[in-house]
C-alpha positions as CSV (number, residue, x, y, z in Angstrom):
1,X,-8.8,25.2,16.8
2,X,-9.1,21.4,15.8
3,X,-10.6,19.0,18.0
4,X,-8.2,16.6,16.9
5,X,-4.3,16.6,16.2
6,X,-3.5,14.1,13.3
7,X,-0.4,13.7,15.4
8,X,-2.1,13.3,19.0
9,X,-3.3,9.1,19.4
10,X,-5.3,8.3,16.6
11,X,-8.9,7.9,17.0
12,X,-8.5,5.2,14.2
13,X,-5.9,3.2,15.7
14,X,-8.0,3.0,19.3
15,X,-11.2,1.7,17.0
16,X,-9.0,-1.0,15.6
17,X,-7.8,-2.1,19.0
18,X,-11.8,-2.1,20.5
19,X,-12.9,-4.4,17.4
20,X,-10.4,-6.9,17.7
21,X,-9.3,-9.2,20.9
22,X,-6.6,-7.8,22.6
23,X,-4.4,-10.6,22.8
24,X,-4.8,-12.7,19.6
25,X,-6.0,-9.5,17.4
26,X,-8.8,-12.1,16.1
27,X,-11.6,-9.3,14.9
28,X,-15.1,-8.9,16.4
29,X,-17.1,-8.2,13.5
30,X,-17.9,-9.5,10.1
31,X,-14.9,-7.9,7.9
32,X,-17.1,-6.0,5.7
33,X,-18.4,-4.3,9.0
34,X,-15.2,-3.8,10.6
35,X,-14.2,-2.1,7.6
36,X,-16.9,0.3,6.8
37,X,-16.3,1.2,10.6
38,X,-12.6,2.1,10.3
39,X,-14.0,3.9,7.2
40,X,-16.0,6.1,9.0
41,X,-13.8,6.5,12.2
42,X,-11.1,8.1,9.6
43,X,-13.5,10.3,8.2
44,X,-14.7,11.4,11.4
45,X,-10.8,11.7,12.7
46,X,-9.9,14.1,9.8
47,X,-13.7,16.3,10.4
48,X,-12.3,16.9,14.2
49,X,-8.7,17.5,12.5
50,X,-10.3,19.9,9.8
51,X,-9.4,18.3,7.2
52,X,-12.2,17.8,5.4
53,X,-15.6,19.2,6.0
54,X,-18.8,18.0,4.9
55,X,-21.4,20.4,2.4
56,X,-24.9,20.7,3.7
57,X,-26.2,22.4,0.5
58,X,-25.5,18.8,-1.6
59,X,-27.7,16.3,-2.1
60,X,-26.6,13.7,-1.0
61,X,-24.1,15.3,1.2
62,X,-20.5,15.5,-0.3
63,X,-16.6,15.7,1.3
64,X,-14.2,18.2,0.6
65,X,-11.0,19.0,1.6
66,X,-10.6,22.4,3.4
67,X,-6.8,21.8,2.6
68,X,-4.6,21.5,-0.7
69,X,-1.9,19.6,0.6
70,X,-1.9,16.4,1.9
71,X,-0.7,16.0,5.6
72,X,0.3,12.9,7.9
73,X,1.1,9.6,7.8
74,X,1.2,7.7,4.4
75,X,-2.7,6.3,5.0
76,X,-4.3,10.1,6.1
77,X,-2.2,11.2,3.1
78,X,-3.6,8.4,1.1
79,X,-7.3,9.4,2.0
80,X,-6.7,13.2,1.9
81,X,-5.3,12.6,-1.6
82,X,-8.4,10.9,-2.7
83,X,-10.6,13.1,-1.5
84,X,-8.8,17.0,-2.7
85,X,-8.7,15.0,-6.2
86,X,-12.2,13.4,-6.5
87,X,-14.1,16.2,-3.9
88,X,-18.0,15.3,-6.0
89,X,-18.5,12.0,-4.0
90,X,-20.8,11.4,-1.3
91,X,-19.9,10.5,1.8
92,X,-21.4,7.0,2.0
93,X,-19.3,6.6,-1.6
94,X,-16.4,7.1,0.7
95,X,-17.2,4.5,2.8
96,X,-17.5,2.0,0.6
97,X,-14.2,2.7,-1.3
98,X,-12.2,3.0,1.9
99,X,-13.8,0.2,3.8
100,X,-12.6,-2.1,0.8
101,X,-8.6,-1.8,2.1
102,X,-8.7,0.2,5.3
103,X,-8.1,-2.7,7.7
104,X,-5.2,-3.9,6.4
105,X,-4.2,-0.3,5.4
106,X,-4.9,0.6,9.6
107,X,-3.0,-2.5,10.2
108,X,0.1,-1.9,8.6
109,X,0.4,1.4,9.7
110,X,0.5,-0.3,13.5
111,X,2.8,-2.8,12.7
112,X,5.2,0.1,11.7
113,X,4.1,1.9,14.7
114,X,5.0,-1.5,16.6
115,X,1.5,-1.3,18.4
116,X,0.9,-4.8,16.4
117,X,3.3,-7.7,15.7
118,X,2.8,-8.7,12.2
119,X,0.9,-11.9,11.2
120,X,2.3,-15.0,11.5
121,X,1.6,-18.4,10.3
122,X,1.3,-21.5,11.8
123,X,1.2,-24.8,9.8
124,X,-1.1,-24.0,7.0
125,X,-3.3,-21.1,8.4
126,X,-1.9,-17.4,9.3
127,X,-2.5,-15.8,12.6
128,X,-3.6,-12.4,12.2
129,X,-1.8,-8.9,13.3
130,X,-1.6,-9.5,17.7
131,X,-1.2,-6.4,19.9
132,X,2.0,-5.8,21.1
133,X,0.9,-4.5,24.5
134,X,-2.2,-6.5,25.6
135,X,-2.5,-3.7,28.0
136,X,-2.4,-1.0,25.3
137,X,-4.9,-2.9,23.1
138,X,-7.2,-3.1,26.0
139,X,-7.5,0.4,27.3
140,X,-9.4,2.3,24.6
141,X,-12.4,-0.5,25.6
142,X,-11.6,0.1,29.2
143,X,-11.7,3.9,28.4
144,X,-15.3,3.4,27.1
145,X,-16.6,0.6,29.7
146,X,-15.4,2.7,32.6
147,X,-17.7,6.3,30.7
148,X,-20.7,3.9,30.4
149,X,-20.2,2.8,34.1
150,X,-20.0,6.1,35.7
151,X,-22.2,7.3,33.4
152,X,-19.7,10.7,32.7
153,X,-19.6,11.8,29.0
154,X,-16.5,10.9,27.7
155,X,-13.8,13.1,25.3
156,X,-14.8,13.6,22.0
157,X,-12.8,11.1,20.7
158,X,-14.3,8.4,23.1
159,X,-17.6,9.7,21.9
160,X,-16.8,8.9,18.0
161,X,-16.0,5.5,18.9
162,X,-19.4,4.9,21.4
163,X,-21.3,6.2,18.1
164,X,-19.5,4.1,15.6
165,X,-19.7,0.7,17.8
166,X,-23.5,1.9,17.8
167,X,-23.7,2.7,14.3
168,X,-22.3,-0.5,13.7
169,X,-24.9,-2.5,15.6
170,X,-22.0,-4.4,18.2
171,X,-22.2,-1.6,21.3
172,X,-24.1,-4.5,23.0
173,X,-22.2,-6.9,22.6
174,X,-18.6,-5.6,22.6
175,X,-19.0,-2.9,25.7
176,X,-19.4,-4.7,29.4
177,X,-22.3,-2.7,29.9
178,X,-24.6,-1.1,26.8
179,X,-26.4,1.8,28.1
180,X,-28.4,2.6,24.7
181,X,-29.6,6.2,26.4
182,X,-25.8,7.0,27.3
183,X,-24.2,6.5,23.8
184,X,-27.3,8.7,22.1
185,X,-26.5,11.0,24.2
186,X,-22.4,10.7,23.3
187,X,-23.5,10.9,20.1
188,X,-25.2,13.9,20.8
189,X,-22.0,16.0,21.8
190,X,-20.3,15.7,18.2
191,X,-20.0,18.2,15.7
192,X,-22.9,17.9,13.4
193,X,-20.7,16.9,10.3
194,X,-19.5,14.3,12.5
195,X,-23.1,13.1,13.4
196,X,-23.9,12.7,10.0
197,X,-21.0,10.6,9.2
198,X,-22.1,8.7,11.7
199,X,-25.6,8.1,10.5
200,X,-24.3,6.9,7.1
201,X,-21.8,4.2,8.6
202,X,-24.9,3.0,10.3
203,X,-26.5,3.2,7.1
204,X,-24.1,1.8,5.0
205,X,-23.5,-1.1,7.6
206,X,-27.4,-1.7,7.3
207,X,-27.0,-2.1,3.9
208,X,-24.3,-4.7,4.1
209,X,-25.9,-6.8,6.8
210,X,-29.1,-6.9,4.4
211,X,-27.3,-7.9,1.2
212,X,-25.4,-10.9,3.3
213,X,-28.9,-11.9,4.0
């Protein structure tokens, strides 16, 4: 059995809440790191959803889809699509060809969900995508604050995000309370597959903090 229902709350959609305030929807992070983290947080989402699986025996290690058809909403179907037709990339190719339109992709996929209002603009600037329930927006970070505080692994969806806020160098900054021992050992209770998506959106985020430089 999956880990993960594409239909149950989307792993994705709770990431995209954690890196941006909950009221205004101003983001966190740099947008070349938000997006490389949504990247991998959709990878990771269709891994527990078995979806795709990842092949050991490559070098480096590649995608595939374990499915012919494309399931889900228009953006799983999207990335699903990409990867039954083009299955010879590695994973941290994905990254970087997702993480080029996933926010706004994410995005607009809440706005039709109505967990975000659309943008807005004011005088001569636009006011990005706001939650439409601040309390909504703020309770996948309260999920992960309140793990980290009573020190209780969490589910494994709660775990992908820990690893990818980690991955993405910002657990210290965006949790309450960064407990560097804790999240390792989230980290520790994914699939393997999921793991090593994990290690190459760290990777890839390394990369992109380094060429900013």
């Amino acid at each position: 059995m999956a880990e993960s229902d594409l239909s149950s709350p989307s792993l994705v959609d709770d990431l995209y809440f954690v890196l941006h305030d909950n009221v205004t929807g101003h983001p966190l992070l740099h947008p070349r790191l938000t997006g490389l983290t949504l990247a991998g947080a959709i990878l990771a989402e269709l891994m527990l959803a078995e979806r795709v699986a990842l092949d050991f025996a490559s070098n480096p290690e590649r995608l595939h889809a374990t499915v012919h058809e494309t399931t889900g909403d228009p953006l799983t179907r999207t990335v699903l699509a990409h990867i039954i037709a083009e299955p010879h990339h590695p994973v941290g190719t994905w990254l970087l060809f997702f993480a080029r339109t996933i926010h706004a992709d994410v995005a607009a996929r809440m706005i039709a969900a109505n967990l975000l209002k659309p943008p807005v603009r004011h005088l001569l600037k636009q006011q990005p995508a706001a939650p439409a329930d601040m309390n909504t927006a703020a309770w996948p970070l309260a999920r992960l604050n309140l793990a980290v505080q009573r020190r209780k692994p969490p589910v494994i969806g709660d775990c992908v995000l820990l690893a990818l806020l980690a991955a993405a160098g910002s657990a210290q900054r965006i949790l309450s309370e960064h407990d560097a021992r804790f999240v390792t050992a989230a980290t520790a209770l994914l699939p393997v597959p999921v793991q090593r998506v994990v290690a190459q959106t760290k990777a890839a985020v390394g990369e992109a903090v380094i060429s900013r430089r």
